[in-house]
DOPA-851012 format. One line per field, with one value per residue: x, y, z of N, C-alpha, C in turn; residue number from 1; residue in three letters. Coordinates in steps of 0.02 Angstrom, whole numbers. Layout:
N
n.east [X_...]
n.north [Y_...]
n.up [Z_...]
ca.east [X_...]
ca.north [Y_...]
ca.up [Z_...]
c.east [X_...]
c.north [Y_...]
c.up [Z_...]
seq [NUM_...]
type [ALA_...]
end
This chain:
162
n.east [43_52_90_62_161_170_168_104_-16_-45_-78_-175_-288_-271_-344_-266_-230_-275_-415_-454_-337_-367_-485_-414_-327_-438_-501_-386_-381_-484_-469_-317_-254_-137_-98_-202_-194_-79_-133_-241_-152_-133_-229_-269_-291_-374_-434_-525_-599_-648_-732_-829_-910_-985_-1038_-1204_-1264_-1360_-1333_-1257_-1334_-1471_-1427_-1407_-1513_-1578_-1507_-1561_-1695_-1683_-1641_-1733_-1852_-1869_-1896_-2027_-2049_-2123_-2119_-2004_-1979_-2081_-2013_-1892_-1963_-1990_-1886_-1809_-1939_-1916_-1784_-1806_-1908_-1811_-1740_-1817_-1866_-1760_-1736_-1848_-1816_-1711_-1739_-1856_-1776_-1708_-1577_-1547_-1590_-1498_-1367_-1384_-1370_-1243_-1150_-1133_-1068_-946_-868_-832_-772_-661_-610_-571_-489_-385_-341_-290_-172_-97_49_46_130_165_166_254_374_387_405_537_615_594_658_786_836_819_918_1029_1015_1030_1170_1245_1225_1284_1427_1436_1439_1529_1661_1628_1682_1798]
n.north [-59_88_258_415_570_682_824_802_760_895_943_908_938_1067_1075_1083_992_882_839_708_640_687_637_494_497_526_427_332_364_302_177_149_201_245_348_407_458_549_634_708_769_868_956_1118_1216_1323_1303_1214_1281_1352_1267_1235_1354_1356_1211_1192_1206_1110_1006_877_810_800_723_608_570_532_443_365_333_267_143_103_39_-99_-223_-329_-514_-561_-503_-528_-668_-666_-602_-679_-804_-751_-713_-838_-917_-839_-866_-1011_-991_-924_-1023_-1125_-1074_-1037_-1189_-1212_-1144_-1187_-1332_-1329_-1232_-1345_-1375_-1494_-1609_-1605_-1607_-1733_-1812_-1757_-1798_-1941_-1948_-1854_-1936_-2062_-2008_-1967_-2077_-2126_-2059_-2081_-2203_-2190_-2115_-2207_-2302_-2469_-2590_-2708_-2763_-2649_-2732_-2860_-2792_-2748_-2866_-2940_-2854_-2828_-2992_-3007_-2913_-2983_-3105_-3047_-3015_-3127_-3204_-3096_-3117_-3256_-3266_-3173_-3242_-3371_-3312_-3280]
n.up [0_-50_32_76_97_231_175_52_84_171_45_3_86_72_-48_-171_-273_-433_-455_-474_-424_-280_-242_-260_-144_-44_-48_3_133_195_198_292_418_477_386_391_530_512_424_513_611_540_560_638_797_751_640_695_797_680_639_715_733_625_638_717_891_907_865_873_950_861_781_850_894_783_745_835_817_708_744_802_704_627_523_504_545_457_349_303_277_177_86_56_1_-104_-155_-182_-271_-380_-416_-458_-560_-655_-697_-730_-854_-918_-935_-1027_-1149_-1180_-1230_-1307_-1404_-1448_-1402_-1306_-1373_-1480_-1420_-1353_-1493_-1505_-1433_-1423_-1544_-1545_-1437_-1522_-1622_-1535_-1493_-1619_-1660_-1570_-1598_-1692_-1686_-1600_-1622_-1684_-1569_-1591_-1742_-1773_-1701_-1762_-1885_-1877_-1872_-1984_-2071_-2015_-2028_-2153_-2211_-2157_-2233_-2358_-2337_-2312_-2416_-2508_-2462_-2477_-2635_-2663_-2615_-2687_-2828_-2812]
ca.east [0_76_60_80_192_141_147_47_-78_-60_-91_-257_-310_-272_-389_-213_-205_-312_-484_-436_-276_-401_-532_-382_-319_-492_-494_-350_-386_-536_-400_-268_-244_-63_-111_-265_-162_-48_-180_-272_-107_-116_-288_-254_-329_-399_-478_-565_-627_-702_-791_-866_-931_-1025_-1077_-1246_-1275_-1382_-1309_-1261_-1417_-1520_-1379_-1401_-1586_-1594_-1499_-1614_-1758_-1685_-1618_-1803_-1870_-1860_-1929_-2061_-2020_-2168_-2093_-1939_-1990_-2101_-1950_-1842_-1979_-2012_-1807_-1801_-1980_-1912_-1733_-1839_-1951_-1778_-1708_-1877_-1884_-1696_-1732_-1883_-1797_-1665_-1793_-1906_-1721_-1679_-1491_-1539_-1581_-1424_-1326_-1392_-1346_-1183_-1094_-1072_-1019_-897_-850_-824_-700_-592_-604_-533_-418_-328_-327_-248_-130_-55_49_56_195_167_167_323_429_395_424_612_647_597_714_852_834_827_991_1086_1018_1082_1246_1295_1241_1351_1487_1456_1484_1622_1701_1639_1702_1860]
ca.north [0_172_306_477_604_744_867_783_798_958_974_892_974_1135_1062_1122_941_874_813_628_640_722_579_431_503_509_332_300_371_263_108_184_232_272_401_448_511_598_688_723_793_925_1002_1149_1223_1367_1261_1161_1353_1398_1229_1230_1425_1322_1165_1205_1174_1027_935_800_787_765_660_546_549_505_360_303_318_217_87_46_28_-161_-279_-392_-576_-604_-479_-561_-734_-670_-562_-738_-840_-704_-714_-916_-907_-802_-899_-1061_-955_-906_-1074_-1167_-1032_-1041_-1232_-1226_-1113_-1235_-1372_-1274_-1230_-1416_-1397_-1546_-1643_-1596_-1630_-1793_-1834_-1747_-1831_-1999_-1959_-1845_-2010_-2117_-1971_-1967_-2151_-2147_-2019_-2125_-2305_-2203_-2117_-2240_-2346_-2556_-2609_-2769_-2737_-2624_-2744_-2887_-2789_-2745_-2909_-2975_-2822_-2876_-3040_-3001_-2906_-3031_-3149_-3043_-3000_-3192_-3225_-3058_-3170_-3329_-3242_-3154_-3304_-3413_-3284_-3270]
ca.up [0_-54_102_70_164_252_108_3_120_167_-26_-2_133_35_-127_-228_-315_-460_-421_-455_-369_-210_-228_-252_-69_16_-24_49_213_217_233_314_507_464_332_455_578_481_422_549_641_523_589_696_837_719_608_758_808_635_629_785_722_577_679_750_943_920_781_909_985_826_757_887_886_703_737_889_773_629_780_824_665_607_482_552_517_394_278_301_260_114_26_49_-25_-172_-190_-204_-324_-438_-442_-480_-635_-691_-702_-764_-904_-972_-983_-1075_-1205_-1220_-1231_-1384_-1461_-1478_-1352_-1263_-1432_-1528_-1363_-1357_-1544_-1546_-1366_-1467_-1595_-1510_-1432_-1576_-1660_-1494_-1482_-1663_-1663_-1510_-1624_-1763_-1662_-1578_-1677_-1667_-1565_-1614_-1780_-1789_-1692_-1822_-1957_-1871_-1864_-2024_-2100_-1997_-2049_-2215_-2223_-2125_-2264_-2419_-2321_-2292_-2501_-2526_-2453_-2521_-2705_-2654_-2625_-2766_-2891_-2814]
c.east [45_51_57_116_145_141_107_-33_-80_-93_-166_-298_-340_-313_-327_-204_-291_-368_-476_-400_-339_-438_-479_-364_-374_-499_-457_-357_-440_-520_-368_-245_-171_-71_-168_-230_-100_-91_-220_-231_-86_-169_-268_-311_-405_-438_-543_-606_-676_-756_-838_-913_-987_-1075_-1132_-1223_-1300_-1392_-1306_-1305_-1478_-1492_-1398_-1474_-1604_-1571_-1531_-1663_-1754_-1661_-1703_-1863_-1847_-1919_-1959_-2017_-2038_-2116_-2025_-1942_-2025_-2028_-1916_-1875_-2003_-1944_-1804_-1863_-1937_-1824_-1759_-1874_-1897_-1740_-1749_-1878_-1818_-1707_-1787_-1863_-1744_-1695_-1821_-1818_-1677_-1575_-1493_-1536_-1524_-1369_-1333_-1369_-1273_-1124_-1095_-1040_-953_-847_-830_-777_-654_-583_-555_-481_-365_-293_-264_-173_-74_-23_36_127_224_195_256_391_455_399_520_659_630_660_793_880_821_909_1033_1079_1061_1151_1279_1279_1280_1422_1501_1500_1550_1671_1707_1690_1766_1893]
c.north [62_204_356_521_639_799_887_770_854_987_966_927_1031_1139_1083_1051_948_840_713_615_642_647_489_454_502_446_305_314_327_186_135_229_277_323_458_500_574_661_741_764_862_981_1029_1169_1292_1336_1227_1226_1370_1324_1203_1312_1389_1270_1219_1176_1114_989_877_775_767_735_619_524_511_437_313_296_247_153_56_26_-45_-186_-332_-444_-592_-567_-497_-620_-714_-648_-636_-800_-803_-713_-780_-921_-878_-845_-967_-1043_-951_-978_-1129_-1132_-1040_-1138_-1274_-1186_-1170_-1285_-1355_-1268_-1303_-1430_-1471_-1603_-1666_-1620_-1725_-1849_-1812_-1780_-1895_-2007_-1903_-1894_-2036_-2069_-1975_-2022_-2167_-2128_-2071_-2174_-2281_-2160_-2145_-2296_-2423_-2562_-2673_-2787_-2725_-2688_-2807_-2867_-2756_-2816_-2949_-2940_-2844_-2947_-3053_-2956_-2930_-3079_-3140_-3041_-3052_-3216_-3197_-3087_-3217_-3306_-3232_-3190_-3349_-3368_-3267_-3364]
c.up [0_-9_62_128_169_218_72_54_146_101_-17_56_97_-42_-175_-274_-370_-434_-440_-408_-281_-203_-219_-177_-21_22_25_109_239_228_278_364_483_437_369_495_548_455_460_609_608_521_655_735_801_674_639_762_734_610_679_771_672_584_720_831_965_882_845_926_921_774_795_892_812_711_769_853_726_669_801_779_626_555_512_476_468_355_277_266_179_54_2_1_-115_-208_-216_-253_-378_-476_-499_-554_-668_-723_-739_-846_-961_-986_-1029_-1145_-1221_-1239_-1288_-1426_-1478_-1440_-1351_-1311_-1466_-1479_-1356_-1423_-1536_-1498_-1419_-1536_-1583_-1497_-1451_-1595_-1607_-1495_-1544_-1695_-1609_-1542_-1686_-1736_-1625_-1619_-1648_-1641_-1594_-1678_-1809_-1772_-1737_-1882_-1952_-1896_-1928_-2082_-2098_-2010_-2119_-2264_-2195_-2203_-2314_-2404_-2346_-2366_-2512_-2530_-2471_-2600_-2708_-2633_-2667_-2819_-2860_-2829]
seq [1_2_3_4_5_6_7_8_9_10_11_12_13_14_15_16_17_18_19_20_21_22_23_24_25_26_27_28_29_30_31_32_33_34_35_36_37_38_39_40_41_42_43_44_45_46_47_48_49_50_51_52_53_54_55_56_57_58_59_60_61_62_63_64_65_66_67_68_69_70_71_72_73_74_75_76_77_78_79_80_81_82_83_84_85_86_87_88_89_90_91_92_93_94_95_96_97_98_99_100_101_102_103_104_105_106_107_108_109_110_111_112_113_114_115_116_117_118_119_120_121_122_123_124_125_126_127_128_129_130_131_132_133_134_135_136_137_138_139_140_141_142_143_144_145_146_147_148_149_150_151_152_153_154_155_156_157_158_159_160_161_162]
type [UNK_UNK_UNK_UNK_UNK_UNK_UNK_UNK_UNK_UNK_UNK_UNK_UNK_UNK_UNK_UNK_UNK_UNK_UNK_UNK_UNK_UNK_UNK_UNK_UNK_UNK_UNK_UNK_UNK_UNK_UNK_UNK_UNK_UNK_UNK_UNK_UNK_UNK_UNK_UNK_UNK_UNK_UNK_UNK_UNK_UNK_UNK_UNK_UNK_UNK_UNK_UNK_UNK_UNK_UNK_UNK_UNK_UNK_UNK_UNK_UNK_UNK_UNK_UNK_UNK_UNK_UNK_UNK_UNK_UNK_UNK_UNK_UNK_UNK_UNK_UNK_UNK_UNK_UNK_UNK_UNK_UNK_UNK_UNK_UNK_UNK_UNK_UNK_UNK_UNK_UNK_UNK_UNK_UNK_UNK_UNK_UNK_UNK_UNK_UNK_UNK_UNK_UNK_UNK_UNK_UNK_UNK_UNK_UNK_UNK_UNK_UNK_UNK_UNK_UNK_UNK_UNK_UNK_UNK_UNK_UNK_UNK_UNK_UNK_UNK_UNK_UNK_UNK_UNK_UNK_UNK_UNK_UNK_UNK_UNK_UNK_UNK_UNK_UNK_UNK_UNK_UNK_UNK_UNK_UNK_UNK_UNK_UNK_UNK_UNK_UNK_UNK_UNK_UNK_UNK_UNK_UNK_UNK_UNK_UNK_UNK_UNK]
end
């Protein structure tokens, strides 16, 4: 994680950077204790003074009321249970619906014709790829045994005719 010095926040403080630059650093303070305090070490006592001149008197008080309000306000259970059974319905419609389209567009059909014979081409790509060992190693040995044969005529001649 990149910090920033104390500068560069002074900069932001001071709005003197670009408005990305400003918004990539608010981010970061919203991670970032380390960067927090640095920041926050560079609010003086004069500052504290002209925002306390701006703050009303009973911001806290109907800050804190707002939140007791919205703390005793709950969701009964029914409408809990219905939302959950409206969420799982509607998964089920979505899932019944994509496979009657595949169903009407013939997927499941063509799927069904095209897996064996899939099948049968890998099956026959394998037979023709692989060679015969069998095969190969009788046809070494009939070679070999065919140039031992002419060799040892080679020799007979070449001795008759001498």
């Amino acid at each position: 994680m990149k910090h920033y010095d104390e500068l560069e926040w002074l900069f932001y403080k001071e709005r003197v950077i670009s408005e990305e630059k400003y918004n990539e650093m608010e981010n970061h303070l919203y991670e970032c204790d380390e960067c927090m305090n640095i920041f926050l070490s560079l609010i003086d006592n004069e500052e504290i003074n002209s925002a306390e001149e701006i703050i009303s008197d009973n911001f806290t008080g109907s800050v804190m009321g707002n939140i007791k309000s919205f703390k005793n306000k709950s969701i009964s259970k029914v409408e809990i249970t219905n939302m959950r059974f409206k969420n799982i319905f509607g998964y089920y419609v979505a899932v019944a619906a994509v496979a009657i389209i595949l169903t009407w567009g013939g997927f499941f059909s063509s799927l069904v014709d095209t897996l064996p014979k899939a099948a049968r081409s890998v099956i026959n790509e394998n037979t023709l790829s692989t060679p015969n060992i069998v095969f190969n190693i009788s046809e070494k040995i009939v070679n070999r045994t065919s140039n031992f044969i002419d060799n040892f005529q080679n020799i007979n001649r070449r001795e008759a005719a001498k």
